[in-house]
N, C-alpha and C positions, 0 to 999 in steps of 0.2 A: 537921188534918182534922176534918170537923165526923161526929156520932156518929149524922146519919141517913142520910151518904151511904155509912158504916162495915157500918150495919145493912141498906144495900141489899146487903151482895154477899154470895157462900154462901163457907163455911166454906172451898174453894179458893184464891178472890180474896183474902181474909182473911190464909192461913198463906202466899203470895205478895207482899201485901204487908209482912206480919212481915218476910220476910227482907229485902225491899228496904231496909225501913226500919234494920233494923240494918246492914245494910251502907253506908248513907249515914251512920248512927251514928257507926261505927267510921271511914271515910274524915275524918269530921270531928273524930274524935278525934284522928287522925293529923297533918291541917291544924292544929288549934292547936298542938302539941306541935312542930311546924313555924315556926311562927310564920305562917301561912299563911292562917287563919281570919279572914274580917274581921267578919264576922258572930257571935261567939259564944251569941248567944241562941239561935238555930237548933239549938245541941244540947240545950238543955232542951225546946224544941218536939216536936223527934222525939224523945225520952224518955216525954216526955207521948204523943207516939201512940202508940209502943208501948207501953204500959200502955193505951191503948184498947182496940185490938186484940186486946189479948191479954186482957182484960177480957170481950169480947163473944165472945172464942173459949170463955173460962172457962163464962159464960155459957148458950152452948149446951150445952157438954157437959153442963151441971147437968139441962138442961132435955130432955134425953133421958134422961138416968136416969129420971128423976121420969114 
């Protein structure tokens, strides 16, 4: 997921898409552990978005402090 379609959505959309994304996480963690995964790079992708995510949630909260 690219990081201006991320910065389009409010703080909602955001902690919505967090948990989707760990929950297709986890189902893929499940799948390889299965043997089931054919795609393994898929789980360092959504790794990587979540750390976006949760990057740009970090982000705002700094930025109402301030």
């Amino acid at each position: 997921m690219d990081m201006p379609v991320l910065r389009a959505k409010d703080d909602a959309e955001l902690r919505d898409e967090l948990l989707r994304l760990r929950r297709s996480e986890f189902e893929m963690r499940m799948q390889l552990r299965t043997g089931q995964l054919a795609r393994n790079h898929t789980i360092r992708e959504t790794r990587r978005d979540i750390a976006r995510v949760k990057t740009l949630l970090t982000e705002r909260r700094q930025g109402e402090k301030e």
